[in-house]
C-alpha positions as CSV (number, residue, x, y, z in Angstrom):
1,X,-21.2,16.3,13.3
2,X,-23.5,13.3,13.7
3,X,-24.2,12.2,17.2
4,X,-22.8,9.0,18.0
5,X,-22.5,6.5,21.1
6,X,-18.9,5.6,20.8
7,X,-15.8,7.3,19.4
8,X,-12.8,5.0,18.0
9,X,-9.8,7.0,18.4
10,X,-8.0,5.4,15.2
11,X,-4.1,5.4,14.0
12,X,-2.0,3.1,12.3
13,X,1.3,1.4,13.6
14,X,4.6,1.0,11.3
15,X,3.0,-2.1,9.6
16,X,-0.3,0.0,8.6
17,X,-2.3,-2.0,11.4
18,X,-5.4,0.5,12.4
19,X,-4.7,1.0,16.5
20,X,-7.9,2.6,18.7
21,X,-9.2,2.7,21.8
22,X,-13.1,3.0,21.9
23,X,-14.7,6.5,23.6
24,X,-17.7,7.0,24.7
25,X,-19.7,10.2,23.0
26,X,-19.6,12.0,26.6
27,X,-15.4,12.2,26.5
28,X,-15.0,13.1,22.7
29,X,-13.9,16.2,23.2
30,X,-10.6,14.5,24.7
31,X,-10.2,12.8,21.3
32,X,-9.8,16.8,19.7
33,X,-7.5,18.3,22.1
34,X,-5.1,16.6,24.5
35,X,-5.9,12.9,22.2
36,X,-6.5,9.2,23.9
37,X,-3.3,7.9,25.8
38,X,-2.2,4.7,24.6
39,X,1.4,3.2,25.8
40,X,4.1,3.6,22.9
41,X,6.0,0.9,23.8
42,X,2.9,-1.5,23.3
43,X,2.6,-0.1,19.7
44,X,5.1,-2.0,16.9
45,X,7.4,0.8,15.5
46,X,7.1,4.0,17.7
47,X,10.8,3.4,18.8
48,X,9.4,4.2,22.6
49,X,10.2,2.3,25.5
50,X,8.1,0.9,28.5
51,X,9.7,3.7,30.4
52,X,8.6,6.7,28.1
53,X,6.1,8.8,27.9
54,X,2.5,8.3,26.8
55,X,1.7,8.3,23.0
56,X,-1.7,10.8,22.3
57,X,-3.3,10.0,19.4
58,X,-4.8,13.5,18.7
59,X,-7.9,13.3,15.8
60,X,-8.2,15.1,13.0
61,X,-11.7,16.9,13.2
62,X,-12.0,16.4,9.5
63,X,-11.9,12.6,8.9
64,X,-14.9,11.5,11.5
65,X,-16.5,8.3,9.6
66,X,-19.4,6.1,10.8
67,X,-18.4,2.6,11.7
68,X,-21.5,0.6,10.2
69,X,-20.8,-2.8,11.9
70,X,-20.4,-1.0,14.7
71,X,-23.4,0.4,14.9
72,X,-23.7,3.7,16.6
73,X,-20.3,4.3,16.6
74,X,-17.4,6.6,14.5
75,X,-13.9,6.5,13.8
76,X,-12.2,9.7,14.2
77,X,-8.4,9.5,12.5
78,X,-5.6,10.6,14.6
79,X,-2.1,11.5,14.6
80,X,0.0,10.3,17.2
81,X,2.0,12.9,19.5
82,X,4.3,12.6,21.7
83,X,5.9,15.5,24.9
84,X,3.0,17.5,22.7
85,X,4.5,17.5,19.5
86,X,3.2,15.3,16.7
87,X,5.7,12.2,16.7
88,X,8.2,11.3,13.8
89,X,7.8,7.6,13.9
90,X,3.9,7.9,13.4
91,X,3.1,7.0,9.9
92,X,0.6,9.7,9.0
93,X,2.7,12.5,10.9
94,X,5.4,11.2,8.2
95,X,3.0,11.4,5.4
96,X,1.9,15.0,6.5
97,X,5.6,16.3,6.6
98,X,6.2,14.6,2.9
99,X,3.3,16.4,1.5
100,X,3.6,19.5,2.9
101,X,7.2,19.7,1.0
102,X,5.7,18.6,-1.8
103,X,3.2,21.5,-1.7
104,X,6.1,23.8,-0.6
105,X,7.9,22.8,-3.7
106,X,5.4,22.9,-6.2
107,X,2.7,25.3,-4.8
108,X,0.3,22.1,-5.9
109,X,-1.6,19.2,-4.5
110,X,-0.2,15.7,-4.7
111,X,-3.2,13.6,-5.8
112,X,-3.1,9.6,-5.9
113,X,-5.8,6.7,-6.3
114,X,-5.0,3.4,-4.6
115,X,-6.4,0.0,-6.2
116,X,-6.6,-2.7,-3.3
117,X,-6.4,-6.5,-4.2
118,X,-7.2,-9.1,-1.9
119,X,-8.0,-12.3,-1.3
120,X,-11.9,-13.9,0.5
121,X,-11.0,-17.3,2.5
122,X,-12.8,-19.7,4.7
123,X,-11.4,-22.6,6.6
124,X,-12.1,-25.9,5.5
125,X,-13.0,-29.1,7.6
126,X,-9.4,-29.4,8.2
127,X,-8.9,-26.0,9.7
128,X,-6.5,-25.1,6.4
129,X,-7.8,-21.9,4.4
130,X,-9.2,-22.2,0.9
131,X,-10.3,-19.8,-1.2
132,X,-14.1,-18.7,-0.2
133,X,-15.5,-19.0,-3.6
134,X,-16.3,-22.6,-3.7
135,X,-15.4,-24.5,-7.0
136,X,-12.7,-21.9,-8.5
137,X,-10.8,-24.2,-10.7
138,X,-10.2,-21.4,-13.9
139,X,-6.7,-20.8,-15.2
140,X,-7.7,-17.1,-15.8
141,X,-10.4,-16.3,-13.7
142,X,-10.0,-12.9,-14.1
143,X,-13.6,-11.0,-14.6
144,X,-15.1,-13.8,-13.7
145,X,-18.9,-13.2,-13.2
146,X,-20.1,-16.7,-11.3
147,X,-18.0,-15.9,-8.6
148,X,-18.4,-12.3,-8.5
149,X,-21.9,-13.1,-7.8
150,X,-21.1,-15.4,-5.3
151,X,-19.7,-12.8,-3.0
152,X,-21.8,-10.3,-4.2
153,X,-23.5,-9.7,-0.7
154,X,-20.1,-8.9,1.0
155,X,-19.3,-6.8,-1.5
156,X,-22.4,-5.0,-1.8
157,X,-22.2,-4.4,2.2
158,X,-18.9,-3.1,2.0
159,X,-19.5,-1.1,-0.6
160,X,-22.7,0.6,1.4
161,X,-19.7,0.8,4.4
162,X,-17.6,3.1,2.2
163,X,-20.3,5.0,0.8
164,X,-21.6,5.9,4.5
165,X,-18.2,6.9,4.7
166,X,-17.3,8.9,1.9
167,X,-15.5,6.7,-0.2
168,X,-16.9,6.9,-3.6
169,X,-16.1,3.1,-5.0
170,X,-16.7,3.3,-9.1
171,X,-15.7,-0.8,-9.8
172,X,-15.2,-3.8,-8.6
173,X,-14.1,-7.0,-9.9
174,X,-13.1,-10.9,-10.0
175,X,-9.0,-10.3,-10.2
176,X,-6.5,-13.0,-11.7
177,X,-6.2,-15.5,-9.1
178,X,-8.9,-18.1,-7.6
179,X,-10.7,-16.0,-4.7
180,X,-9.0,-13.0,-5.2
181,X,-10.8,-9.6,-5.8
182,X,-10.3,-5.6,-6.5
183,X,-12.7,-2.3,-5.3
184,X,-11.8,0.8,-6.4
185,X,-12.5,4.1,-5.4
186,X,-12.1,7.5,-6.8
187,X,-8.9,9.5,-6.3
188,X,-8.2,12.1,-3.8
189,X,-5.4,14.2,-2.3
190,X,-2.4,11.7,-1.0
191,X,-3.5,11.9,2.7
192,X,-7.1,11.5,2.2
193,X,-6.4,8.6,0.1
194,X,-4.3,6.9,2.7
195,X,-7.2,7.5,5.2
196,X,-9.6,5.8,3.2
197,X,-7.6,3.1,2.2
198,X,-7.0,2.4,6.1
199,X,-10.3,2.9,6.3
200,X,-11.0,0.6,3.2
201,X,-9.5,-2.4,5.1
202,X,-11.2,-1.8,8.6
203,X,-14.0,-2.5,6.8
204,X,-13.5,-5.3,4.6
205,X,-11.7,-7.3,7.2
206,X,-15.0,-6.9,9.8
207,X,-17.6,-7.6,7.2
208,X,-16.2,-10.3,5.6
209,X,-15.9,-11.8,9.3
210,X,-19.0,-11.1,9.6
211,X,-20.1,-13.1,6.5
212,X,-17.5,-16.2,7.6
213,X,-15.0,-15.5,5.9
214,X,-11.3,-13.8,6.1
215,X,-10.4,-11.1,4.2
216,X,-6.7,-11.6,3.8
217,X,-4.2,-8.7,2.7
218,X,-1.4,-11.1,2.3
219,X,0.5,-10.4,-0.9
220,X,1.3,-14.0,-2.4
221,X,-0.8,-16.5,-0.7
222,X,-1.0,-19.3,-3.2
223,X,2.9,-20.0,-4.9
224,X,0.8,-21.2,-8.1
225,X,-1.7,-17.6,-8.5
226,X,-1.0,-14.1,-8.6
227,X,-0.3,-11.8,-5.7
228,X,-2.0,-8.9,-4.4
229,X,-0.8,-5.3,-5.5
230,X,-1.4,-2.1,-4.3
231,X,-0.9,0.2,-7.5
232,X,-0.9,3.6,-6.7
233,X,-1.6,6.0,-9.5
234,X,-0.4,9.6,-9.3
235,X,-0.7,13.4,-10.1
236,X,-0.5,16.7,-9.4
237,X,-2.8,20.1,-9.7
238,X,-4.0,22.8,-7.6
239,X,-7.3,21.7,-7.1
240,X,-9.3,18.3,-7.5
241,X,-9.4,17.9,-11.1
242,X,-6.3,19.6,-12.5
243,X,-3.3,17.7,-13.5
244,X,-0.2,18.9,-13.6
245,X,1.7,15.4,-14.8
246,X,-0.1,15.6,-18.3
247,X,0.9,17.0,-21.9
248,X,-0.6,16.2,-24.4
249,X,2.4,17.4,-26.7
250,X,5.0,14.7,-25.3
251,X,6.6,13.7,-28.1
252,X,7.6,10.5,-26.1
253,X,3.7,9.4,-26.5
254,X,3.0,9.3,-23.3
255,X,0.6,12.7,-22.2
256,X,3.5,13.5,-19.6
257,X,4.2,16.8,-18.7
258,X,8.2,17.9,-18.2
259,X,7.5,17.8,-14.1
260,X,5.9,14.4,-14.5
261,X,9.3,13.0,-16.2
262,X,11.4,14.1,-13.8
263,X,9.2,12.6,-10.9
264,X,9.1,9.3,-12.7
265,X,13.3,10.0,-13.0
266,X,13.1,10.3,-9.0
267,X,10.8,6.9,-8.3
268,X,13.3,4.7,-10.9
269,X,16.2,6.3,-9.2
270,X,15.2,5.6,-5.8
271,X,13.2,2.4,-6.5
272,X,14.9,-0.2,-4.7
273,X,15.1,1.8,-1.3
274,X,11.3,2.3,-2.1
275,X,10.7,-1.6,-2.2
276,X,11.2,-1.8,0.9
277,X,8.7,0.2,1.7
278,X,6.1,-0.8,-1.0
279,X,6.7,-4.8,-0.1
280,X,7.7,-4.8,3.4
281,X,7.3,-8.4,4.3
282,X,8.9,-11.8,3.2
283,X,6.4,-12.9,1.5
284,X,6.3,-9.7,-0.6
285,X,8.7,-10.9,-2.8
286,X,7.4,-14.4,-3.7
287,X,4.7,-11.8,-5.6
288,X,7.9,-9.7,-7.7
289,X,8.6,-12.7,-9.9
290,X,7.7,-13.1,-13.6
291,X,7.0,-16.8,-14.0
292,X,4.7,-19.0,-11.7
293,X,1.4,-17.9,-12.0
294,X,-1.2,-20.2,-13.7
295,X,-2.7,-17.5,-15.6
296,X,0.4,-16.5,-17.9
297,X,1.1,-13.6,-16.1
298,X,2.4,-12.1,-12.2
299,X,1.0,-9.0,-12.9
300,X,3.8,-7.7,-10.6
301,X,6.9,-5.7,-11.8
302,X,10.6,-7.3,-11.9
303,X,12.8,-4.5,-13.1
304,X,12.8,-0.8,-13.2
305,X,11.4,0.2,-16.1
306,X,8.7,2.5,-17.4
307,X,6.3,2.0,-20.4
308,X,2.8,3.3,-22.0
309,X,0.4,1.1,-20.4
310,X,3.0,-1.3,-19.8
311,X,1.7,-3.8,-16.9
312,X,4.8,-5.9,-16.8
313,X,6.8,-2.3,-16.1
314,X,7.8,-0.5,-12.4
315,X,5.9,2.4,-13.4
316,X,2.8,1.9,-16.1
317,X,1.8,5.5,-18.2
318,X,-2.2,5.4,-18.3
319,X,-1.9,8.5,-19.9
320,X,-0.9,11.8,-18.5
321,X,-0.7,10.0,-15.1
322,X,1.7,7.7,-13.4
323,X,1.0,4.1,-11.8
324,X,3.5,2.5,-9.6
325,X,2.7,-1.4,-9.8
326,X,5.6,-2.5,-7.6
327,X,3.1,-1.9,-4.2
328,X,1.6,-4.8,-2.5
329,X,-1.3,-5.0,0.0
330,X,0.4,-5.6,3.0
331,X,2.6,-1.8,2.6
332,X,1.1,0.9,4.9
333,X,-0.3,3.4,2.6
334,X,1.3,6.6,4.8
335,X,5.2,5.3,4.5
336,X,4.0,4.4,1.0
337,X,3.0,7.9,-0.2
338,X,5.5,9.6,1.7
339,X,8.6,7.5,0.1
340,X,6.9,8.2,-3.5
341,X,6.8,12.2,-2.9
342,X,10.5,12.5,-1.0
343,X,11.5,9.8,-4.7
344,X,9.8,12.2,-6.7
345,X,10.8,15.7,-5.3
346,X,14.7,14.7,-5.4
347,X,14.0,13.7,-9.3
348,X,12.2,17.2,-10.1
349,X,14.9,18.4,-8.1
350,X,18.0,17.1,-10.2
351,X,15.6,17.0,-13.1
352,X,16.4,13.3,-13.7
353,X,15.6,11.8,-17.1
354,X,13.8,8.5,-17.2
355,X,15.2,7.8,-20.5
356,X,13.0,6.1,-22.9
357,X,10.4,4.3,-22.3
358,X,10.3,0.4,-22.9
359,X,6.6,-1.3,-24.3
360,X,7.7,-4.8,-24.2
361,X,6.9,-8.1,-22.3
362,X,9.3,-7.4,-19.8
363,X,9.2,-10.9,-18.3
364,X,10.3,-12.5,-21.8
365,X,13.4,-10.6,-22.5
366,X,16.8,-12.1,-21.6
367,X,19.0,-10.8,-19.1
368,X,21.5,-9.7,-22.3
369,X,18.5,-7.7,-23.4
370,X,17.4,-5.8,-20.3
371,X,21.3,-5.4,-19.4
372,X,21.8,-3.7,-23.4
373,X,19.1,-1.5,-22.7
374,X,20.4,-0.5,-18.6
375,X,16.9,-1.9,-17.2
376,X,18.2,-2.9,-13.4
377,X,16.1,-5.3,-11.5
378,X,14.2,-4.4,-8.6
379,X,15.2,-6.0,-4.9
380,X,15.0,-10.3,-5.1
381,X,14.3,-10.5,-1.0
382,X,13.4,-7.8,1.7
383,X,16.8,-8.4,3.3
384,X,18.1,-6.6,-0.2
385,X,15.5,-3.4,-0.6
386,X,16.1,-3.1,3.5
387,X,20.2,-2.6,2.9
388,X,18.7,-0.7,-0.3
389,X,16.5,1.7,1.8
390,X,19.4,2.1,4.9
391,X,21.8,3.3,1.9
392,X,19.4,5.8,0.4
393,X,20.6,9.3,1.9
394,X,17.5,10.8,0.1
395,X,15.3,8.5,1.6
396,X,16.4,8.8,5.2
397,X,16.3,11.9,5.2
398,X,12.5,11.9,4.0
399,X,11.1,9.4,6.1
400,X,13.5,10.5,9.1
401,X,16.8,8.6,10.1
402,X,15.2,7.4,13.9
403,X,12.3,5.8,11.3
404,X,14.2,4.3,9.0
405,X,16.1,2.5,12.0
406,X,13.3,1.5,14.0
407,X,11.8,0.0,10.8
408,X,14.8,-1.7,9.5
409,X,15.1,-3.3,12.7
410,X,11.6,-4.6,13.0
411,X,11.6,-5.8,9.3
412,X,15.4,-7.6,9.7
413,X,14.0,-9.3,12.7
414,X,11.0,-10.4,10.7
415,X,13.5,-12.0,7.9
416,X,15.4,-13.6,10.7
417,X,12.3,-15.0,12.6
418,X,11.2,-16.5,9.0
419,X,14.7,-17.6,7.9
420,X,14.9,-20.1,11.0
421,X,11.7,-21.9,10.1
422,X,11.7,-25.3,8.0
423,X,9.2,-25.2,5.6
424,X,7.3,-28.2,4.9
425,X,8.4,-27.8,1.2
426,X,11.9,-27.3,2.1
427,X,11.5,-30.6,4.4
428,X,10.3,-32.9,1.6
429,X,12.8,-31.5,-0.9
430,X,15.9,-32.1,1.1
431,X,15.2,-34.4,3.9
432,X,16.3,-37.3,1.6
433,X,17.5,-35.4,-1.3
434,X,21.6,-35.5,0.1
């Protein structure tokens, strides 16, 4: 291990916010065996009280990553603990639990890549925030090179900041709306990649301070442009490499294996409860539409359906793998990957059958249509996936029942806080409209 000045002992709270206190090098050790005290009660979703004991945030002595605006200092990832025993409200002590079952089940490795999207902003003169990437005006700027290159030192730095950190990123582009962009970086096992996407945005939100400007997470910012997604993409094998999700005899077309079906079978028939865990905030579902967005196209998925390379689907086939589009930016990549594996196991369990899959526009066909062929839609409003989520037995018992109430309450009081606001919008619509 590197010497370093400073420690961060690093976790994540129920929203996927990174939580640390800063150590110096001399106390470390404390980091590795009893863990930094924090007070749960100050932490959003540990269901503990001001009265309770202390929450230890206990590192994991494989995920130690330099912290280059930092300099001299490290990140060490930690699981939170509580009476000495690892805590069932902490999100990665959730994520743990999910994929050891999976690994129980299967005797292999649940693999997945996340794809972040987000958005570079800067205040203008009259405080309100604009996109960063002055004079974006296109309809489609997707790919867009001027404007790639006019971020291009952010980007480069925070591509040198995952490097240092082991985070291999293999692209990065302009995405479809005006300031919005996409780095990708190669697939790993489901907890490492939730580590590094955590890690991902610790980074990108400090350096692109740095550079003056905001790197927002936010899934729909602008009504008129596309949202941010999270896609997560999915397999299985004994070792990096393997995959246990492709055949390449399917005669559905699609390179699935019989196991990969029947996870897909698990993630449609759980799918609303797991909206409300893949766009956990209001404004989550202003991005799950089909019409608005000045390029043609959301992007985002509206009902639960499955296709081969099938963008305007829940769940696209890139061959012999499986993408799940319906994540935003703002889910927390633990609860995420955990609510996918305890969908998934229940449908390799029952051996559900996604039935066939469907390569059309999705967004064009009528509600006759999708109702003729038994394509459901996916939650319209958090308020829906979180009643969808309580009533999933499967689900709760995954995630664990004292979670799923501590989150439902957080998120419920989020709706109501949001509910009793007057938007400007809904001000000049009504005000003189009855």
């Amino acid at each position: 291990m590197a010497d370093f000045d400073y420690y961060l002992a690093q976790f994540v709270d129920i929203h996927g916010r990174p939580k640390a206190k800063l150590v110096p090098a001399k106390h470390k050790e404390m980091i590795f065996t009893s863990g930094a005290g924090f007070a749960g009660f100050a932490i959003a979703g540990m269901g503990m009280g001001p009265h309770g004991a202390e929450f230890m945030a206990i590192g994991d002595s494989g995920v130690i990553r330099p912290v280059p605006w930092m300099p001299g200092t490290a990140v060490v990832t930690c699981d939170g603990h509580v009476n000495g025993q690892p805590h069932a409200l902490d999100s990665r002590v959730i994520a743990k639990k999910a994929l050891a079952d999976f690994r129980e089940v299967t005797g292999l490795e649940f693999f997945s890549g996340l794809e972040p999207e987000f958005f570079l902003l800067r205040k203008d003169e009259s405080g309100s925030y604009v996109v960063a990437t002055d004079s974006e005006s296109l309809d489609k700027p997707c790919y867009d090179f001027r404007h790639l290159s006019s971020v291009s030192a952010f980007l480069m730095e925070l591509r040198a900041a995952l490097d240092s950190a082991g985070i291999d990123v293999y692209q990065i582009d302009h995405e479809d709306a005006n300031g919005q962009f996409e780095m990708n970086f190669t697939y790993t096992d489901g907890l490492r990649t939730a580590d590094n996407l955590t890690y991902f945005k610790m980074a990108a939100q400090a350096i692109a301070k740095k550079h003056g400007m905001l790197c927002s997470f936010m899934p729909k910012p602008f009504a008129e442009r596309s949202g941010s997604g999270l896609h997560m993409h999915m397999s299985a094998g004994k070792k990096f490499g393997d995959n246990a999700f492709e055949d390449a005899s399917d005669k559905r077309g699609m390179n699935l294996s019989l196991m990969a079906y029947h996870f897909l079978g698990g993630l449609m028939a759980h799918a609303a409860g797991l909206t409300a865990i893949a766009a956990p905030c209001v404004n989550s579902y202003k991005r799950l539409v089909s019409r608005g967005s000045r390029s043609g196209a959301t992007w985002a998925p509206v009902n639960i359906a499955y296709g081969n390379n099938n963008r305007t689907a829940f769940v696209r086939i890139p061959g012999g793998r499986l993408e799940l589009r319906v994540p935003d930016a703002s889910s927390n990549p633990y609860l995420l990957t955990a609510a996918i594996v305890h969908a998934g196991l229940d449908g390799m369990a029952r051996k559900l059958d996604p039935g066939q899959p469907c390569n059309e526009n999705l967004y064009q066909l009528s509600q006759t249509e999708l109702t003729s062929r038994g394509i459901a839609r996916l939650p319209v409003s958090l308020p829906d996936a979180l009643d969808a989520l309580q009533s999933d037995e499967v689900l709760t018992a995954g995630l664990g029942a004292g979670f799923v109430k501590e989150f439902c309450a957080i998120k419920h009081a989020e709706c109501d806080e949001l509910m009793l606001n007057v938007s400007p919008a809904e001000f000049r619509r009504y005000v003189d409209f009855f």
